[in-house]
C-alpha positions as CSV (number, residue, x, y, z in Angstrom):
1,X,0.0,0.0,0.0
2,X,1.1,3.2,-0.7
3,X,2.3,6.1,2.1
4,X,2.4,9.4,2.5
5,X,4.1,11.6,4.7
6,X,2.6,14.6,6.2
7,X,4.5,17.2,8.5
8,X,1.8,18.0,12.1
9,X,2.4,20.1,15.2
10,X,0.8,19.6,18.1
11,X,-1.8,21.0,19.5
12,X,-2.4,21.6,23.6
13,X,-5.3,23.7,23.9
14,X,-9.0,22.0,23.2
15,X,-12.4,23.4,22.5
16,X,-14.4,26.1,20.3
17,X,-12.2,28.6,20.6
18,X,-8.8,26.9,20.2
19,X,-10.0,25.1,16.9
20,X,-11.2,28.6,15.3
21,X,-7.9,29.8,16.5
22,X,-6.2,26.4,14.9
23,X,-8.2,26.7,11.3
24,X,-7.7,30.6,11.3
25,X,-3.7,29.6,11.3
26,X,-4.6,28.2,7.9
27,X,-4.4,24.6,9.7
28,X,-6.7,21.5,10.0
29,X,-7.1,20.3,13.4
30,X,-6.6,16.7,13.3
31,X,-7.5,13.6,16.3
32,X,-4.8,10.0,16.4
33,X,-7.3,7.6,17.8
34,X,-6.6,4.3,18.9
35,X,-3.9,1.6,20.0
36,X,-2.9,4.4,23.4
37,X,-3.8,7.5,24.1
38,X,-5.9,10.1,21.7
39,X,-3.3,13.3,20.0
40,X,-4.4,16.2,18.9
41,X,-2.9,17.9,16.3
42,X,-2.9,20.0,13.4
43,X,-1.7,20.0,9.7
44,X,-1.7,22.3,6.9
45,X,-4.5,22.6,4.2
46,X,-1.8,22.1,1.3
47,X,-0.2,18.8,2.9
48,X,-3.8,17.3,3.4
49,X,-4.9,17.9,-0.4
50,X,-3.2,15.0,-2.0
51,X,-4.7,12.9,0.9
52,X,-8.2,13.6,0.4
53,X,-8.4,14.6,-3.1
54,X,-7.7,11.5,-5.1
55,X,-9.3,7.9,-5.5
56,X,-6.8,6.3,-3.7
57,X,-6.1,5.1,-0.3
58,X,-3.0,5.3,1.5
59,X,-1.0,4.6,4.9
60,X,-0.7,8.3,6.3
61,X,2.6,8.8,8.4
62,X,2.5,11.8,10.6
63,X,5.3,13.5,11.9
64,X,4.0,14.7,15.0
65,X,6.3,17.2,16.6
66,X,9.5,14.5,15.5
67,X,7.0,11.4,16.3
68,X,5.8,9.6,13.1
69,X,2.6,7.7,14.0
70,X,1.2,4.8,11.2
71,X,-2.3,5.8,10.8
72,X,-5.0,5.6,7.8
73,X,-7.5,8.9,7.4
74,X,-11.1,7.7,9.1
75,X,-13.6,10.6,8.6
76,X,-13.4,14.2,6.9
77,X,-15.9,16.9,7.7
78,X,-16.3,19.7,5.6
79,X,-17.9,22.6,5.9
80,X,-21.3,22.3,4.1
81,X,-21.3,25.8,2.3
82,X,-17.4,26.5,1.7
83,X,-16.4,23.3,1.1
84,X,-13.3,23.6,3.2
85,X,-12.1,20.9,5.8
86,X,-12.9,21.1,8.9
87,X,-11.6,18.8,10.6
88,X,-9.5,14.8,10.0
89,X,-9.9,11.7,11.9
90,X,-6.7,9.3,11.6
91,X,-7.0,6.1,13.3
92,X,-3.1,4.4,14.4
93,X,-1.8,1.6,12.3
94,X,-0.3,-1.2,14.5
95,X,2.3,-3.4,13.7
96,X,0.0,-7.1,13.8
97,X,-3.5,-5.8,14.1
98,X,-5.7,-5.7,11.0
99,X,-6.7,-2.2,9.8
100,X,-9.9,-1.3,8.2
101,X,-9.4,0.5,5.3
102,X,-11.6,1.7,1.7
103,X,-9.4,0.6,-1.5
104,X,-10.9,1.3,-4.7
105,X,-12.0,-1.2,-7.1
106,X,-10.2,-1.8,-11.1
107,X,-12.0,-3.5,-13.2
108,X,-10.2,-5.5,-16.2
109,X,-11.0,-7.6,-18.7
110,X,-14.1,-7.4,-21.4
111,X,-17.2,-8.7,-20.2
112,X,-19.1,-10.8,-22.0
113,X,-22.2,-9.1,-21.9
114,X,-20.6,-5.9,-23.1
115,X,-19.9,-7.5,-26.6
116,X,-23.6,-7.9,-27.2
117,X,-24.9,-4.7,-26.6
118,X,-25.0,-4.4,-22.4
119,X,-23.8,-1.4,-20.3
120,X,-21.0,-2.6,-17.9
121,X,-21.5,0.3,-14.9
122,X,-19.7,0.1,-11.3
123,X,-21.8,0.4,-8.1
124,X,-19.1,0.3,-6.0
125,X,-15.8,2.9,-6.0
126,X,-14.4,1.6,-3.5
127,X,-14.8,-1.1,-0.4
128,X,-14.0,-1.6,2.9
129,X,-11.6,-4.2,3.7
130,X,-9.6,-5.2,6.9
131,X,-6.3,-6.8,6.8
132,X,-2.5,-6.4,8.0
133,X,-0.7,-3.4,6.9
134,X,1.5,-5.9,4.8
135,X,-1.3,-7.9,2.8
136,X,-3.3,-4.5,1.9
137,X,-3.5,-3.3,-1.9
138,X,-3.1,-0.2,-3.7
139,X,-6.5,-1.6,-5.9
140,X,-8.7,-4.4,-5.7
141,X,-8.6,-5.8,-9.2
142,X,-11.9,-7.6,-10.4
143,X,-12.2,-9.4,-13.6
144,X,-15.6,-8.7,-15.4
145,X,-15.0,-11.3,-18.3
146,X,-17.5,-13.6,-17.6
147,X,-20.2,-11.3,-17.1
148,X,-23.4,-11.8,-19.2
149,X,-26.3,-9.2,-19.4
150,X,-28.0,-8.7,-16.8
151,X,-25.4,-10.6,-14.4
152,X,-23.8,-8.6,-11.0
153,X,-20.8,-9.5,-9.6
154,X,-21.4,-8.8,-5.3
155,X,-18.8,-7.9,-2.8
156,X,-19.6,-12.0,-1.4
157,X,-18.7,-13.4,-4.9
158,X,-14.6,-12.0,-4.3
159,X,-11.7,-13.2,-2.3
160,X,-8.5,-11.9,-1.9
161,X,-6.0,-13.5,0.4
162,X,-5.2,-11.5,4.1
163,X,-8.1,-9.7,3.1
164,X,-11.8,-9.8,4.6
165,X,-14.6,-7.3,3.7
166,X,-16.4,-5.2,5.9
167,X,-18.4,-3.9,2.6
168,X,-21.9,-6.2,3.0
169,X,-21.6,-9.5,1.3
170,X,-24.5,-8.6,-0.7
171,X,-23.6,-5.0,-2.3
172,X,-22.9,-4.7,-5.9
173,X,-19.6,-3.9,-7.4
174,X,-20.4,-4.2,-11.1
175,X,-23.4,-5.1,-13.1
176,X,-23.9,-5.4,-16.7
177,X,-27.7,-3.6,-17.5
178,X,-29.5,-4.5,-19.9
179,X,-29.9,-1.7,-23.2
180,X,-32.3,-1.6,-26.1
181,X,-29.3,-3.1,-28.4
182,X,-28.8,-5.9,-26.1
183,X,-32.7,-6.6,-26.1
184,X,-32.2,-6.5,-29.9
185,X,-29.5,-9.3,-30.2
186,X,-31.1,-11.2,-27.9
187,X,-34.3,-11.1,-29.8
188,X,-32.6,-11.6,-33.1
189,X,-31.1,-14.6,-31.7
190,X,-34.5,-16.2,-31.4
């Protein structure tokens, strides 16, 4: 899986006031949960941006103050007119527990279904999976070959080893729909 490194300084003071004080600084205020005792902490807007504005999912390291901390990024909140952050959730990586993480999905291949007319659309972006830090992805890759119209391909229906899913068994990653050409071969065909 891939990391990133992001530069934080600490922060000592709590509340309202001290977080407006933190954001008008041009900084995020950030919480380390888990695995020991909760940080708080802050990072800049630019360092966060590469984070949270792309499809895929890394292992953050923070470098707290000269302590670099393993975590993933848990929950964003933005504000709901500006769009900016608000505040980050990072949850600590440790060395032999699973962590839960969203990695996006890849599909390959040409499904069946596709060749005769059907739509091939993706449901799911990305899933949540637990695992080591070691056995994690950059992408799950799911083959759509044998997919005939109409046919789905659900979160139960894949395995990847060290991996389990905390994504419903029964969510759709990929379907191929059915579409007035499809309906046409299909009835020419006959």
């Amino acid at each position: 899986m891939k990391t990133i490194q992001i530069n934080a300084v600490n922060r000592g003071d709590f509340g309202k006031k001290a977080t407006k004080a933190v954001r008008r600084e041009g900084l995020i205020p950030c919480v380390l949960y888990g695995g020991g005792e909760n940080v708080a902490f802050a990072i800049d807007v630019k360092a966060v941006k590469p984070l949270i504005y792309t499809p895929a999912s890394y292992i953050v390291e923070l470098n707290i103050d000269g302590k670099v901390e393993k975590a993933v990024m848990r929950d964003v909140q933005f504000h709901p007119v500006r769009e900016e952050i608000l505040h980050i959730d990072f949850y600590r990586v440790q060395d032999g527990k699973p962590v839960a993480i969203a990695i996006p999905v890849r599909l390959t291949g040409n499904a069946e279904g596709v060749k005769v007319g059907g739509k091939l659309a993706l449901s799911a972006r990305k899933l949540m999976v637990s695992g080591l830090e070691a056995n994690l992805p950059d992408e799950l890759v799911v083959d759509v070959t044998p997919l005939k119209v109409g046919q789905t391909i659900f979160v139960g229906d894949l395995q990847f080893e060290g991996l389990s899913f905390i994504t419903p068994a029964t969510t759709a990653v990929c379907a191929v729909r059915v579409t007035r050409a499809s309906r046409g071969a299909a009835a020419a065909q006959k």
